[in-house]
C-alpha positions, 0 to 999 in steps of 0.5 A: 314669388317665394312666400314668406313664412310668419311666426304664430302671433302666439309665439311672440306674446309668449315670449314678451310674456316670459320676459316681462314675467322674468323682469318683474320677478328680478326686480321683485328680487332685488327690492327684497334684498336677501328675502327675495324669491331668488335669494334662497336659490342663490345661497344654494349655488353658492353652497354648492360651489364653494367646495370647487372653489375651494378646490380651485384656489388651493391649486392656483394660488401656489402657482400665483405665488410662483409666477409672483415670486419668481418675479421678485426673484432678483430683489430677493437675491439681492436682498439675501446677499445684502443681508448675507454681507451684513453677516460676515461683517458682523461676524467679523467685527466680533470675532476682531474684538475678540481677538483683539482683546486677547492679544491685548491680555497677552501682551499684559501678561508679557509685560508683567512677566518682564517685571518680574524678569527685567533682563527678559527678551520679549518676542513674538512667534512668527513660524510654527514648526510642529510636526510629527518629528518636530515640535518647534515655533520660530520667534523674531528675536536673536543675536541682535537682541541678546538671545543665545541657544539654551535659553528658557522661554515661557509665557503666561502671567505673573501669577504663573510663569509658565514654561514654553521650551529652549532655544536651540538655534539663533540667527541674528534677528530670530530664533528656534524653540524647542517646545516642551512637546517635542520628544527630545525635550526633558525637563527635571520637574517636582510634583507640588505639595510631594516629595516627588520629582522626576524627568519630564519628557515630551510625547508630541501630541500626547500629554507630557510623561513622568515616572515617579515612585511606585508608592508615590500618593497622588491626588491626580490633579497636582501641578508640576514645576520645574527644578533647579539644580547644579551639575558641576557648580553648572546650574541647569537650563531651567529655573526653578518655580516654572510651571510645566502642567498639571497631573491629568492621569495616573496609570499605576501597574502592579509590581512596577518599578515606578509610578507612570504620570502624565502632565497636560501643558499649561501652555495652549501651544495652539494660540501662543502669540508672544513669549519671554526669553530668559536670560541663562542664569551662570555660576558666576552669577550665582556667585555674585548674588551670594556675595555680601 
């Protein structure tokens, strides 16, 4: 028979002693709140705590906030690309206005050229020609309507006509113009406000030129306008009183034999939408208005 080995008596009571002790001191501890026996105990593992924890959180809590993120990652997206297309739109609608209102202040120009030209042919540019060898805009007006080659074209207001170019090709429902930028273009001009007056030639994507006289004085901000004259009893392609540009550098060189100018457009060939063709003024014309 195997003998049974039992536990000292002793043992057991010190265990029951350790727990009942253990028990009393617990509940001595909670009745005390934070006075407690092991209250003092506990602030100093939490001290000592803290730090790691701390530590912990500033490591986890991005990682949480990834997995938490990347969760809401397609309502994100969408909500981006929701607010993305309120944007455009919004973009969009001003932009519109804009443009809407400055095509609406065009054609009141247009309309107010007319009346000061009531044999004017309104037009608006359909093509743009300009190139390095060819400066010219296509408008939908031609034979049908009136329009002939050598025709004066210009925009802006009343309060200042001013000049685009000619026609030089017609078909019979558009034409061709040769822009005052092109360089086979010229245009006899004066200076306002001198006695100065010259040729105004083109020079593409540079400011227009004139020579003028050497001792001519210039402030450097005069306009220039286009000038009239008879070749014949022939009146030239331009009237009068057209506005080509303003003075934007004077280059004088010594010993010259004239004064080189150049002219920026008035014209902001860029955004030209609508224009007005001149109907050619003709000697007999000319005639028929001095007649009593």
């Amino acid at each position: 028979m195997v003998a049974i080995r039992r536990r000292p008596r002793s043992t057991r009571l010190l265990v029951v002693a350790l727990v009942s002790v253990s028990l009393a001191i617990i509940t001595l501890d909670y009745r005390s709140g934070t006075t407690g026996p092991l209250a003092s105990l506990g602030r100093t593992a939490k001290t000592a705590i803290a730090p790691m924890q701390e530590a912990v959180t500033s490591v986890t809590r991005p990682i949480s906030n990834f997995f938490i993120g990347l969760a809401n990652l397609p309502s994100l997206a969408e909500e981006n690309r929701r607010l993305k297309e309120e944007l455009a739109d919004a973009r969009a609608v001003a932009a519109g206005g804009q443009v809407e209102a400055n095509e609406l202040e065009e054609l009141q120009d247009l309309l107010g050229l007319q009346d000061l030209h009531p044999d004017g042919i309104p037009a608006v540019v359909t093509a743009n020609g300009v190139s390095n060898f060819d400066w010219t805009v296509t408008i939908n007006r031609g034979t049908n309507t009136g329009v002939a080659v050598d025709m004066p074209v210009i925009a802006g207001s009343p309060d200042a006509a001013r000049l685009v170019g000619r026609v030089i090709d017609v078909t019979a429902n558009s034409s061709e113009v040769q822009l005052i930028l092109d360089r086979d273009h010229a245009v006899w001009a004066e200076i306002d406000g001198t006695p100065e007056a010259g040729l105004v030639v083109g020079r593409g994507d540079q400011d227009l030129a004139m020579d003028v006289e050497p001792d001519a004085e210039l402030e450097g901000d005069e306009n220039i306008f286009t000038q009239g004259y008879e070749v014949d009893g022939q009146p030239g392609v331009y009237p009068s009183g057209l506005l080509i540009g303003q003075i934007s550098r004077v280059s004088p060189e010594p010993n010259a034999l004239s004064l080189p100018v150049e002219i920026r457009p008035a014209v902001d060939f860029s955004t030209l939408n609508v224009v007005l063709v001149l109907q050619a003024t003709t000697a007999d014309d000319d005639q028929e208005d001095a007649a009593p």
